[in-house]
PDB file of N, CA, C and O in Angstrom:
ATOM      1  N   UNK A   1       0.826  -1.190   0.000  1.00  0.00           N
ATOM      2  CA  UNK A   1       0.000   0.000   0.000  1.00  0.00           C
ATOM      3  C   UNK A   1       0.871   1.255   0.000  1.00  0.00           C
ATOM      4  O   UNK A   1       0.411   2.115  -0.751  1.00  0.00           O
ATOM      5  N   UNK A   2       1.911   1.580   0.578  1.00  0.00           N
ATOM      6  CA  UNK A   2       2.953   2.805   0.985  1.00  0.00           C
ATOM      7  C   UNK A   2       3.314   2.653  -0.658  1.00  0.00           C
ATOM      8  O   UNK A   2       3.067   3.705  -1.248  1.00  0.00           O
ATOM      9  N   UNK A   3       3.755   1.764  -1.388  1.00  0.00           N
ATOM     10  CA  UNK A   3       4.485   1.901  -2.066  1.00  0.00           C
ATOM     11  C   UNK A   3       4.111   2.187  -3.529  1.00  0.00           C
ATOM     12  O   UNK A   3       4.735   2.439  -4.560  1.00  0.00           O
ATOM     13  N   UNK A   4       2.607   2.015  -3.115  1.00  0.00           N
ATOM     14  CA  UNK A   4       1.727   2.860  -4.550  1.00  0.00           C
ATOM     15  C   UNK A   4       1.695   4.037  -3.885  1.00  0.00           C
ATOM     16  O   UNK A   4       2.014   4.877  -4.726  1.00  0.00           O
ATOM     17  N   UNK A   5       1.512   4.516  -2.964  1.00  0.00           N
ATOM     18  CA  UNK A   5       1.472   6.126  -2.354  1.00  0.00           C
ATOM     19  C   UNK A   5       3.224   7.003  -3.196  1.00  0.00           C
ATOM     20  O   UNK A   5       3.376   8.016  -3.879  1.00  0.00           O
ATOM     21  N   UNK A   6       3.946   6.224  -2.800  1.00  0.00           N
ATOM     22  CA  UNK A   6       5.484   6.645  -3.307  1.00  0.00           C
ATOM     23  C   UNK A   6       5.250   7.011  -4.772  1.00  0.00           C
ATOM     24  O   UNK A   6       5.457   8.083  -5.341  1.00  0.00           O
ATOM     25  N   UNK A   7       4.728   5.763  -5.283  1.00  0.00           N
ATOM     26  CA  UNK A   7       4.624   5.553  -6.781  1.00  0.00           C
ATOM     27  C   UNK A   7       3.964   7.131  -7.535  1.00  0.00           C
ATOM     28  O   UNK A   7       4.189   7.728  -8.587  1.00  0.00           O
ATOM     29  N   UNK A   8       3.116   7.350  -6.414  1.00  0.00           N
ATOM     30  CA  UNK A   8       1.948   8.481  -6.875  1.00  0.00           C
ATOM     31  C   UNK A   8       2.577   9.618  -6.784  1.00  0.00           C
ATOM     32  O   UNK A   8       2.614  10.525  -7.616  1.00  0.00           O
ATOM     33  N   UNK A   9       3.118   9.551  -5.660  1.00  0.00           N
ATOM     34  CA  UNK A   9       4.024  11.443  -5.186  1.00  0.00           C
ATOM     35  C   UNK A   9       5.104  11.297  -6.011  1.00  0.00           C
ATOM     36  O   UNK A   9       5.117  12.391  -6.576  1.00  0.00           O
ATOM     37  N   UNK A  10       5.918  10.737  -6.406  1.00  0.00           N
ATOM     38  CA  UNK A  10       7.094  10.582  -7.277  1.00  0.00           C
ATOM     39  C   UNK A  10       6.671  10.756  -8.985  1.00  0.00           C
ATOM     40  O   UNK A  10       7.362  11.420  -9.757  1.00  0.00           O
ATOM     41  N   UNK A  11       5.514  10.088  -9.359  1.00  0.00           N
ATOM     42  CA  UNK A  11       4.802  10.695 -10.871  1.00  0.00           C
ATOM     43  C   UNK A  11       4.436  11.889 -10.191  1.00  0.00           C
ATOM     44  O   UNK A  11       5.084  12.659 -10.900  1.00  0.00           O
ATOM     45  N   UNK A  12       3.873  12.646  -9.333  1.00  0.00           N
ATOM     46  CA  UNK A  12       3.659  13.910  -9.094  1.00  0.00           C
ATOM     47  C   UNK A  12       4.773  14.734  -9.559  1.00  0.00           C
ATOM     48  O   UNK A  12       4.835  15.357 -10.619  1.00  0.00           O
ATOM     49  N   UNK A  13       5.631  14.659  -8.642  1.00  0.00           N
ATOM     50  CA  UNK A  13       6.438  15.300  -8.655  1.00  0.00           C
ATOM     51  C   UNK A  13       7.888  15.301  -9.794  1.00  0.00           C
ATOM     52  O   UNK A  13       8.898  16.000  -9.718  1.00  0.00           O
ATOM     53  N   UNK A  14       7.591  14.433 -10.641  1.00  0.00           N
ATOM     54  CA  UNK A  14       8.248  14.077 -12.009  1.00  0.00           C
ATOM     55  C   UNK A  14       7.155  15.376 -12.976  1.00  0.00           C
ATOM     56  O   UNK A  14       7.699  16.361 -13.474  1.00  0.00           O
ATOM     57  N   UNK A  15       6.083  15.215 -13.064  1.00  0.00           N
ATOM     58  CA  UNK A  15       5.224  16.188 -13.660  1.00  0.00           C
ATOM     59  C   UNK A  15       5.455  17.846 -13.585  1.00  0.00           C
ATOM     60  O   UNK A  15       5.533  18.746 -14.421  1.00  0.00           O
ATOM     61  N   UNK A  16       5.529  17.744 -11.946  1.00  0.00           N
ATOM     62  CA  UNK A  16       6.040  19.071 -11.731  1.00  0.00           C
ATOM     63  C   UNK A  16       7.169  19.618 -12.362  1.00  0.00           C
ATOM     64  O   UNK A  16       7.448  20.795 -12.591  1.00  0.00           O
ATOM     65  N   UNK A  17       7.698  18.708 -12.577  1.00  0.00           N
ATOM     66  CA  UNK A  17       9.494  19.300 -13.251  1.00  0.00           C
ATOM     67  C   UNK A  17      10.659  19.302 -12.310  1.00  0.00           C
ATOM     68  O   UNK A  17      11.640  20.016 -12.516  1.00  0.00           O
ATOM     69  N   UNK A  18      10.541  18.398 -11.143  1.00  0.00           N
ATOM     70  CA  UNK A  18      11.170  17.926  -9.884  1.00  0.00           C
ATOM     71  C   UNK A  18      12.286  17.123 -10.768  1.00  0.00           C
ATOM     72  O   UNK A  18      11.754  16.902 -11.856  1.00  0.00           O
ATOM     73  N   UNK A  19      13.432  16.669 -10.754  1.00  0.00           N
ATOM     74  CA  UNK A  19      14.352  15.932 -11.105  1.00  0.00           C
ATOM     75  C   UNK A  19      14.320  14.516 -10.466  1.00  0.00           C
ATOM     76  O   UNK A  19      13.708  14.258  -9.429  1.00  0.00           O
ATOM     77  N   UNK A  20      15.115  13.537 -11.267  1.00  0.00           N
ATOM     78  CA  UNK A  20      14.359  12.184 -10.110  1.00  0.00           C
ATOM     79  C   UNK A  20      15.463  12.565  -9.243  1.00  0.00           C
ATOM     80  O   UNK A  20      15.154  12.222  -8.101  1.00  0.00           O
ATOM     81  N   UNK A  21      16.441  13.036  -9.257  1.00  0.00           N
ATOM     82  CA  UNK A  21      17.307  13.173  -7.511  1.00  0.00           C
ATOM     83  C   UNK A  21      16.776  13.978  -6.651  1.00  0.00           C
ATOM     84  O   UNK A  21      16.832  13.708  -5.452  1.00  0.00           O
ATOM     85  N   UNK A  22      15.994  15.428  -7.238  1.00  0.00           N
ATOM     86  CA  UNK A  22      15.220  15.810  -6.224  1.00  0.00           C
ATOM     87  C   UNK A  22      13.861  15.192  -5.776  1.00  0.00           C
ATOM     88  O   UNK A  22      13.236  15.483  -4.756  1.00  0.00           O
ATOM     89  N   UNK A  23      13.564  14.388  -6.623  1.00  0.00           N
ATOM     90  CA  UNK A  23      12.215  13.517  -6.251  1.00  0.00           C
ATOM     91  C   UNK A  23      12.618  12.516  -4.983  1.00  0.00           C
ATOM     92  O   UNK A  23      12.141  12.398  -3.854  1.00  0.00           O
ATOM     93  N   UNK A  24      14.104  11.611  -5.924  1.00  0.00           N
ATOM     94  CA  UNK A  24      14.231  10.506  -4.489  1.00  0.00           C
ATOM     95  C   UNK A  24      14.771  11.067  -3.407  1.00  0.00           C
ATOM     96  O   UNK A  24      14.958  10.273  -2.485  1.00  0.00           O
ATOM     97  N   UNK A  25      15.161  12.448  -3.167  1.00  0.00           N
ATOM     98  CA  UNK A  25      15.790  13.306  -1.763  1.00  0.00           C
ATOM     99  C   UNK A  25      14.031  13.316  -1.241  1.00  0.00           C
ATOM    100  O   UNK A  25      13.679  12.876  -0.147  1.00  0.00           O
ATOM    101  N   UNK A  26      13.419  13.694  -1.896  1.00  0.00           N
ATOM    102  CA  UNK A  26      12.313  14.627  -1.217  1.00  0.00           C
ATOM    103  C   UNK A  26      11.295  13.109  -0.203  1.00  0.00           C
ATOM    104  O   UNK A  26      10.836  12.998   0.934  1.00  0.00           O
ATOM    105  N   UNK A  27      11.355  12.302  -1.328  1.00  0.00           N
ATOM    106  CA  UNK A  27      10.602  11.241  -0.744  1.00  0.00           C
ATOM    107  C   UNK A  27      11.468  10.492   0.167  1.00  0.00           C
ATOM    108  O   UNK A  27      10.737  10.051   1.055  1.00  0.00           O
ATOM    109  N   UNK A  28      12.951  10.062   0.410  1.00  0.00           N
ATOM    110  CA  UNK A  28      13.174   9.790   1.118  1.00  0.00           C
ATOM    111  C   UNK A  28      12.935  10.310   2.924  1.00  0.00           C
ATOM    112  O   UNK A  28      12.964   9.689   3.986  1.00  0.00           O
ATOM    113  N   UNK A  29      12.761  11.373   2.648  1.00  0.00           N
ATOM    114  CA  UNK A  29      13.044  12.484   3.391  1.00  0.00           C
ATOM    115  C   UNK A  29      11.342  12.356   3.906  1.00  0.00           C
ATOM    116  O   UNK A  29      11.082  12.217   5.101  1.00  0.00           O
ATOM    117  N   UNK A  30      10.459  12.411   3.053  1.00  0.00           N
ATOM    118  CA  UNK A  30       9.273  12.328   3.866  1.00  0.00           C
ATOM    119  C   UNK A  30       8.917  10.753   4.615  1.00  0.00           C
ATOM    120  O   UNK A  30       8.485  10.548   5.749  1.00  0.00           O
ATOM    121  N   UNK A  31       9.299   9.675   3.449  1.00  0.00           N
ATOM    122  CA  UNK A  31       8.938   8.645   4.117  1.00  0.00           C
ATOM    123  C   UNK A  31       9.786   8.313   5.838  1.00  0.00           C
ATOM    124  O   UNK A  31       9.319   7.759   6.833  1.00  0.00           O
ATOM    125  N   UNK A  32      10.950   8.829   5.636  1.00  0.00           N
ATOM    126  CA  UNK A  32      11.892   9.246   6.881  1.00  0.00           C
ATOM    127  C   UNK A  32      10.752   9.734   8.152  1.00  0.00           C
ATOM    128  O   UNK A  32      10.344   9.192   9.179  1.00  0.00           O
ATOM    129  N   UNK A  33      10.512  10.980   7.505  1.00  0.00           N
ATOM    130  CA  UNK A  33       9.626  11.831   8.518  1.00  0.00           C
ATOM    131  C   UNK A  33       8.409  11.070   9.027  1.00  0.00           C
ATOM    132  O   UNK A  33       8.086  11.187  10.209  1.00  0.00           O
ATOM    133  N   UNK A  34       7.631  10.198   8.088  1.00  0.00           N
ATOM    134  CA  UNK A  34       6.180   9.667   8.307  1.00  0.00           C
ATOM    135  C   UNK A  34       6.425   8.773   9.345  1.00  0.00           C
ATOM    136  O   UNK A  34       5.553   8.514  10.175  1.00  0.00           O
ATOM    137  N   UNK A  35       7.779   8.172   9.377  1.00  0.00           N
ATOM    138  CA  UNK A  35       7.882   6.836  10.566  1.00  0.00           C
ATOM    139  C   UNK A  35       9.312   7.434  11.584  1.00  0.00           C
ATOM    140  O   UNK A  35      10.295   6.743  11.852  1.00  0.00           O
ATOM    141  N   UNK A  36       9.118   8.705  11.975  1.00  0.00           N
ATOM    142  CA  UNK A  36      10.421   8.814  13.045  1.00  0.00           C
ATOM    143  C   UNK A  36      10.000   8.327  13.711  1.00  0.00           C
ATOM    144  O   UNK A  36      10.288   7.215  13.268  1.00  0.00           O
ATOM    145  N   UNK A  37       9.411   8.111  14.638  1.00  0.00           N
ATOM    146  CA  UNK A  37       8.627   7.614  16.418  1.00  0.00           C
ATOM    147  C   UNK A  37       8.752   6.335  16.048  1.00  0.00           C
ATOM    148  O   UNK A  37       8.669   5.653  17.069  1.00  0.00           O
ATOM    149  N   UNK A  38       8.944   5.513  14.887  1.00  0.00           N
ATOM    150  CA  UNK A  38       8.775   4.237  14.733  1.00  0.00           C
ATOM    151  C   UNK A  38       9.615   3.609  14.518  1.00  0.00           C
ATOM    152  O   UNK A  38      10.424   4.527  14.655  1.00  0.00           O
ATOM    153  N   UNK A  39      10.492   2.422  14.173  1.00  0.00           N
ATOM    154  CA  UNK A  39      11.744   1.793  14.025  1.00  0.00           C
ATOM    155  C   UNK A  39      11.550   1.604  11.911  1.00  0.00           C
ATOM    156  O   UNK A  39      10.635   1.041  11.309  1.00  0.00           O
ATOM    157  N   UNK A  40      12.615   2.216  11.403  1.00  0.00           N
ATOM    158  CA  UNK A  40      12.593   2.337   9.921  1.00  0.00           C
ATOM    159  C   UNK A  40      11.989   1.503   8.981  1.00  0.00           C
ATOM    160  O   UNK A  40      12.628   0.456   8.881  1.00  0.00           O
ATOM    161  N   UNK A  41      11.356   1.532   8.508  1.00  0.00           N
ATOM    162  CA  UNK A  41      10.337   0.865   7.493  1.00  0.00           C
ATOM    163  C   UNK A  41      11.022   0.663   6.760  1.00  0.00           C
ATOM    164  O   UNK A  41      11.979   1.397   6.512  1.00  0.00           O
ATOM    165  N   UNK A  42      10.598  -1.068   5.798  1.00  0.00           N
ATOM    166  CA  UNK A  42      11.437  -1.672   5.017  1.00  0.00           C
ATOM    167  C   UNK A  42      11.419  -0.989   3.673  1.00  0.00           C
ATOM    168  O   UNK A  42      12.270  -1.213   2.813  1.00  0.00           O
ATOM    169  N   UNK A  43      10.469  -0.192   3.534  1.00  0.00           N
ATOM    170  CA  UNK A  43       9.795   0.218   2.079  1.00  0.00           C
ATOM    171  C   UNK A  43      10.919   1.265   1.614  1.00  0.00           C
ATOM    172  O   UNK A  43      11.332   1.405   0.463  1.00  0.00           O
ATOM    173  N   UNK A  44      11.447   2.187   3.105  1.00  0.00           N
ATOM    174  CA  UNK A  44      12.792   3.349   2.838  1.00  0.00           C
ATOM    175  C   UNK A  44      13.831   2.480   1.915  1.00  0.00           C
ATOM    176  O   UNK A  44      14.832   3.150   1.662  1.00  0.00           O
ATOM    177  N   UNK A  45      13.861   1.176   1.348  1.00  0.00           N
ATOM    178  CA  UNK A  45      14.862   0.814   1.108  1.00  0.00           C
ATOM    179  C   UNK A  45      14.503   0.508  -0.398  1.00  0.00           C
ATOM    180  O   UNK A  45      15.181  -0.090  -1.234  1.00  0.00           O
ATOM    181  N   UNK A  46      13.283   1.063  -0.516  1.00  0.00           N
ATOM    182  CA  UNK A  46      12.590   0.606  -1.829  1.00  0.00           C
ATOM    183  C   UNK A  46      12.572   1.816  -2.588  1.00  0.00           C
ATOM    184  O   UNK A  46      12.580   1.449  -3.763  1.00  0.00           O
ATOM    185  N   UNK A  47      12.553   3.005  -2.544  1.00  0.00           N
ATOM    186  CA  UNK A  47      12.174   3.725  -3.102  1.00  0.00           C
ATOM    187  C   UNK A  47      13.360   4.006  -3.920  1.00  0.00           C
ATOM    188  O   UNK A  47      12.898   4.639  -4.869  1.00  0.00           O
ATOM    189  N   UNK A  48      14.173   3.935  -4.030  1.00  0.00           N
ATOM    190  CA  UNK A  48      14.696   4.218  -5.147  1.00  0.00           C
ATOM    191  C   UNK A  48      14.380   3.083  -6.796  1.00  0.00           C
ATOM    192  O   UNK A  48      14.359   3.351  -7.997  1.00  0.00           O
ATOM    193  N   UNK A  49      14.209   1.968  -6.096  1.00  0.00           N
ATOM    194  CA  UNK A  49      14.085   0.783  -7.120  1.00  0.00           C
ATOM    195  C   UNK A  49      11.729   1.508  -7.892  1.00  0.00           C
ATOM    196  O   UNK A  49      11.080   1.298  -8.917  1.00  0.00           O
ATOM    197  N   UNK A  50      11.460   2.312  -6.551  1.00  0.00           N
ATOM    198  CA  UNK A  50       9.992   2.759  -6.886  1.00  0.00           C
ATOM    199  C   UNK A  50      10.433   3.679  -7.996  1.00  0.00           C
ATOM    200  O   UNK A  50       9.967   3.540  -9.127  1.00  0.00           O
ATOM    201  N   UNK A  51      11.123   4.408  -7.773  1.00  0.00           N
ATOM    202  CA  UNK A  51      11.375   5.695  -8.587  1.00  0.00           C
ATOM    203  C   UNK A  51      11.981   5.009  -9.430  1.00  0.00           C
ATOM    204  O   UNK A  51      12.488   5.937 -10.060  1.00  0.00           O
ATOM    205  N   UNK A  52      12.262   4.274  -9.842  1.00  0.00           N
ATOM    206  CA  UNK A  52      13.255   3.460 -11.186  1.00  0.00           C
ATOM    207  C   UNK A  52      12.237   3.244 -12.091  1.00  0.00           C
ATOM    208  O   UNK A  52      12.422   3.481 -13.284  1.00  0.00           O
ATOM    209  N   UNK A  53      10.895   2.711 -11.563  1.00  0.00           N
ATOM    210  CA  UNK A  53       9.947   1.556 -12.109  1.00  0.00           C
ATOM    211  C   UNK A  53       8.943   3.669 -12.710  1.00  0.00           C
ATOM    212  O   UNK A  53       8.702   4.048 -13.856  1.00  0.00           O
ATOM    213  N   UNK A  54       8.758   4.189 -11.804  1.00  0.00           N
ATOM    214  CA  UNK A  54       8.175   5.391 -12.172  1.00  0.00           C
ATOM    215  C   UNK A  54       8.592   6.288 -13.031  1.00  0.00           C
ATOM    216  O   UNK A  54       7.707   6.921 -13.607  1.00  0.00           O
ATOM    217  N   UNK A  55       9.989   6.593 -13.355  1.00  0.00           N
ATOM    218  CA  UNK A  55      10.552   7.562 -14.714  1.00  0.00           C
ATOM    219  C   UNK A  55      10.461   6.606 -15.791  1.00  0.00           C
ATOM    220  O   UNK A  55      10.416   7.185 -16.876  1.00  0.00           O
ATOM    221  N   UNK A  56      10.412   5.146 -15.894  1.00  0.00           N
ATOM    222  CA  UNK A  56      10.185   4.427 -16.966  1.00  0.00           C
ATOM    223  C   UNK A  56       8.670   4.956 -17.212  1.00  0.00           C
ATOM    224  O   UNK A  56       8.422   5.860 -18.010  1.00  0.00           O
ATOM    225  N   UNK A  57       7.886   4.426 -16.595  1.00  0.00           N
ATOM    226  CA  UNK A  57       6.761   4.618 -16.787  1.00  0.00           C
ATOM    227  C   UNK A  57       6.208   5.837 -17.161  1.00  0.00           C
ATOM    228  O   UNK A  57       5.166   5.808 -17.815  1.00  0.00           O
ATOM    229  N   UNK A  58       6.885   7.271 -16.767  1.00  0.00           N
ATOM    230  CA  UNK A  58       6.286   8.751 -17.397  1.00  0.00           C
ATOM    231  C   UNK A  58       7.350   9.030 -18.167  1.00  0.00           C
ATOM    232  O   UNK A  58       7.167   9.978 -18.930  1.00  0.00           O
ATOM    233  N   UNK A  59       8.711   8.362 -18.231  1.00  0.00           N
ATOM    234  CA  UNK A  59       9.296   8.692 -19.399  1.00  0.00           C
ATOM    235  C   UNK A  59       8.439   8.222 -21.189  1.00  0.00           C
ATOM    236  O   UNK A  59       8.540   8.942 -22.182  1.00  0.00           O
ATOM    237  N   UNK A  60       7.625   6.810 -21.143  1.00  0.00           N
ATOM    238  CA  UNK A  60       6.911   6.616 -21.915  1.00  0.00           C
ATOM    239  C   UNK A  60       5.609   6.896 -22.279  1.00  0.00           C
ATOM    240  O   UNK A  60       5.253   6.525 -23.397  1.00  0.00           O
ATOM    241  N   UNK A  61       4.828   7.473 -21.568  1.00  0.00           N
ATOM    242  CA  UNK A  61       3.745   8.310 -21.353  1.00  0.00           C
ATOM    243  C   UNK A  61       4.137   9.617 -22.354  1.00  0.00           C
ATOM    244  O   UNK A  61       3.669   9.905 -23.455  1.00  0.00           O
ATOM    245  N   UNK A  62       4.955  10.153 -21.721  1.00  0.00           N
ATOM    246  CA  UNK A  62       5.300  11.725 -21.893  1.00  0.00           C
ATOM    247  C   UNK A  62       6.330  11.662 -23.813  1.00  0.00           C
ATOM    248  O   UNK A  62       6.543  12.618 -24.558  1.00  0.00           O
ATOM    249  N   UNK A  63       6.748  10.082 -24.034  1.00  0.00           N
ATOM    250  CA  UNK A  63       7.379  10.115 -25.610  1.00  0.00           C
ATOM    251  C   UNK A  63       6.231   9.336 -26.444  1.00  0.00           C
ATOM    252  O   UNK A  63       6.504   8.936 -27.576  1.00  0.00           O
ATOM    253  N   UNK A  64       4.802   9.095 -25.828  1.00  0.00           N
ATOM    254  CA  UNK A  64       3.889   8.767 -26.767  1.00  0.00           C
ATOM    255  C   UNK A  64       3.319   9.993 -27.249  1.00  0.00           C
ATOM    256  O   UNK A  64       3.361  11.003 -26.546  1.00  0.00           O
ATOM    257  N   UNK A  65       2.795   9.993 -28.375  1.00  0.00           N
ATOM    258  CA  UNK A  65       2.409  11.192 -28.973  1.00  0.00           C
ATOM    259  C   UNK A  65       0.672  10.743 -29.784  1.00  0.00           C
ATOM    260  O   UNK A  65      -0.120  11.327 -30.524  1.00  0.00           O
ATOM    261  N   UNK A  66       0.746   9.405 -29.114  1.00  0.00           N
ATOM    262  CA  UNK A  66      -0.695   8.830 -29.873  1.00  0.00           C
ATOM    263  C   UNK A  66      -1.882   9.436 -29.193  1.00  0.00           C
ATOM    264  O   UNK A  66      -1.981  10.461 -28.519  1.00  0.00           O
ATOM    265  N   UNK A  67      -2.811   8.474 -29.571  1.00  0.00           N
ATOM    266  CA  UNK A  67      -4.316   8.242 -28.506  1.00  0.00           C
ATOM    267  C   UNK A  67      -3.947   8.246 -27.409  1.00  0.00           C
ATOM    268  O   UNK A  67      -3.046   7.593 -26.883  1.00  0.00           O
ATOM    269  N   UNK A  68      -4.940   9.329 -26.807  1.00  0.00           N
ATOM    270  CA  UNK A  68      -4.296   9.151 -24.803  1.00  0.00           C
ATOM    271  C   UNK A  68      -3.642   9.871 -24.237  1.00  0.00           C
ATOM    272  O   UNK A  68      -3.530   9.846 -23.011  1.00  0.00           O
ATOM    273  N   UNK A  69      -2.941  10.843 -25.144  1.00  0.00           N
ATOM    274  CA  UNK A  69      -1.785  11.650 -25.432  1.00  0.00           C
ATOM    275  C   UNK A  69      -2.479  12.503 -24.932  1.00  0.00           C
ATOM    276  O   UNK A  69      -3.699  12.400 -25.054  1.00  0.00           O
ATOM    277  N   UNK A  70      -1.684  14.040 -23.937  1.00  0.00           N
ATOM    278  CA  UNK A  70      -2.108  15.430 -23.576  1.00  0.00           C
ATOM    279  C   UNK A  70      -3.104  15.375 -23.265  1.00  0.00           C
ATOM    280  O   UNK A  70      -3.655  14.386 -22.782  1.00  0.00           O
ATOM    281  N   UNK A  71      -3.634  16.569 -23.497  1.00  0.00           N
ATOM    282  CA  UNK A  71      -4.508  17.205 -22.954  1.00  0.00           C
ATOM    283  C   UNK A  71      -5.915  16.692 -23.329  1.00  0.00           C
ATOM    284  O   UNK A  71      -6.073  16.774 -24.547  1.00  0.00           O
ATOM    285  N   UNK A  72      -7.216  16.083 -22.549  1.00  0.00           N
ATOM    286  CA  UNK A  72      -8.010  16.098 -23.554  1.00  0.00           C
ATOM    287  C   UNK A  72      -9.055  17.112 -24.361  1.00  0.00           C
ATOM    288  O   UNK A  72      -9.222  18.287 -24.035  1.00  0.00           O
ATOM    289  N   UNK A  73      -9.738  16.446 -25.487  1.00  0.00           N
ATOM    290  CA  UNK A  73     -10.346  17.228 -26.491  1.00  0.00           C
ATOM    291  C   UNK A  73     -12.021  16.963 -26.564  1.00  0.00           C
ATOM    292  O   UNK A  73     -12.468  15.869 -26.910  1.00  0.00           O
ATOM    293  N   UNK A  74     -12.779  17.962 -26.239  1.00  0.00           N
ATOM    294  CA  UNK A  74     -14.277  18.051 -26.238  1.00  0.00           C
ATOM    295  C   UNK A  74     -14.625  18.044 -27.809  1.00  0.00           C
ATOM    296  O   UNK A  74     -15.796  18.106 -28.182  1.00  0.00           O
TER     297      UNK A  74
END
């Protein structure tokens, strides 16, 4: 479940025009924050392999130019 949340803020923030090093600083950094009081979550060890699987995925989105493509049209 955390790791579709990652999945989501990381395409966010790829959209925005965030870099993936400032993406995987930023998310490390929150998932950090979400569990201080708690002993480190295994998932902190995932997110970079998340963010791997996520610039594939909007890197090909963003070089299709077909159906599906931009903005939509009324």
């Amino acid at each position: 479940m955390y790791e579709r949340e990652i999945a989501e803020r990381a395409a966010l923030l790829l959209r925005l025009g965030y870099s993936a090093d400032e993406t995987r600083a930023r998310l490390s950094q929150t998932v950090a924050w979400d569990f201080e009081l708690h002993t480190t979550p295994e998932v902190l060890g995932k997110v970079d392999s998340i963010l791997g699987k996520v610039d594939s995925i909007v890197k090909t989105v963003y070089t299709r130019r077909g159906v599906g493509a931009g903005a939509p049209s009324v």
